[in-house]
C-alpha positions in Angstrom: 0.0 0.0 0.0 1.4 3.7 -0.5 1.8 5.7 1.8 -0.3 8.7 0.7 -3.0 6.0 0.3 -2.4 4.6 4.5 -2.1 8.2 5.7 -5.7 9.0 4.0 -7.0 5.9 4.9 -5.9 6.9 8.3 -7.0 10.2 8.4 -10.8 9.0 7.2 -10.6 6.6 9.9 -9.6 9.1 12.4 -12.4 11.5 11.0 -15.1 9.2 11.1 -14.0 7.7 14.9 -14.8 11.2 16.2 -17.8 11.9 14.7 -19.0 8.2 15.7 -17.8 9.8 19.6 -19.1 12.7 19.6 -22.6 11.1 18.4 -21.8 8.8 21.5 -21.0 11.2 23.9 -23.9 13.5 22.7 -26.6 10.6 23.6 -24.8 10.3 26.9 -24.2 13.4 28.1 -27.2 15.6 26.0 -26.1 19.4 25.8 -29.7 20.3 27.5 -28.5 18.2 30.9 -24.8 18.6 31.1 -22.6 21.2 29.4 -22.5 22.8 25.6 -22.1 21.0 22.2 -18.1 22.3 22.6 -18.1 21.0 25.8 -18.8 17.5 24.0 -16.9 18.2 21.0 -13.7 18.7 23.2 -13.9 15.3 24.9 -15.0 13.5 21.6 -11.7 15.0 20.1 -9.3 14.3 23.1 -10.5 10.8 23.3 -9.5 10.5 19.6 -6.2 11.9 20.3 -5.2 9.6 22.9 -6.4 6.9 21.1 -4.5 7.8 18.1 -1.3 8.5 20.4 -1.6 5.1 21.7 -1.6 3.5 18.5 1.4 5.5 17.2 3.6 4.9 20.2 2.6 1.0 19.2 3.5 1.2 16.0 6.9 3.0 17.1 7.9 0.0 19.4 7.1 -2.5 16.9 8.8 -1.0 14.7 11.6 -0.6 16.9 11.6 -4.7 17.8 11.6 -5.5 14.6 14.6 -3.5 13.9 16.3 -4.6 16.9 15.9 -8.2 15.6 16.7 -7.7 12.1 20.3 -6.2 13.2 20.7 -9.4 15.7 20.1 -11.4 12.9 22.5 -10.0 10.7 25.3 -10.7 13.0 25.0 -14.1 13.5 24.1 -15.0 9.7 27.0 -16.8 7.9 28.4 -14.9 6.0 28.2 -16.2 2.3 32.3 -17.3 0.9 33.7 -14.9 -2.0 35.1 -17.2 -4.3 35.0 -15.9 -7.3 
């Protein structure tokens, strides 16, 4: 997959997550009983954002393991013989 196609992929995904939470949120906590529509905006967006923060610092230490594996590997490969 190319990137510009995971990064919109990922930004639909992240688009339609907090309008799905704010609909949530706005059935739980109904701007006539608790707080304003911004009030419930704000936490539909900050939920997003630490869910999307957790995800990236996931992605970063897999991707880090795998890298640390990859260059153990590499050091105790054979090395292939040079005769030529």
């Amino acid at each position: 997959m190319r990137l510009s196609t995971a990064v919109g992929l990922a930004m639909l995904a992240g688009v339609v997550l907090a309008g799905v939470g704010e609909w949530i949120l706005f059935a739980a906590f109904h701007p006539q009983r608790r707080g304003t529509s911004v009030d419930v905006t704000k936490l539909a967006l900050t939920v997003v954002g630490g869910v999307g923060g957790v995800v990236a610092l996931v992605i970063a230490y897999r991707v880090s393991a795998i890298s640390s594996r990859a260059d153990s590997w590499k050091g105790s490969a054979p090395r292939p013989s040079s005769s030529a």
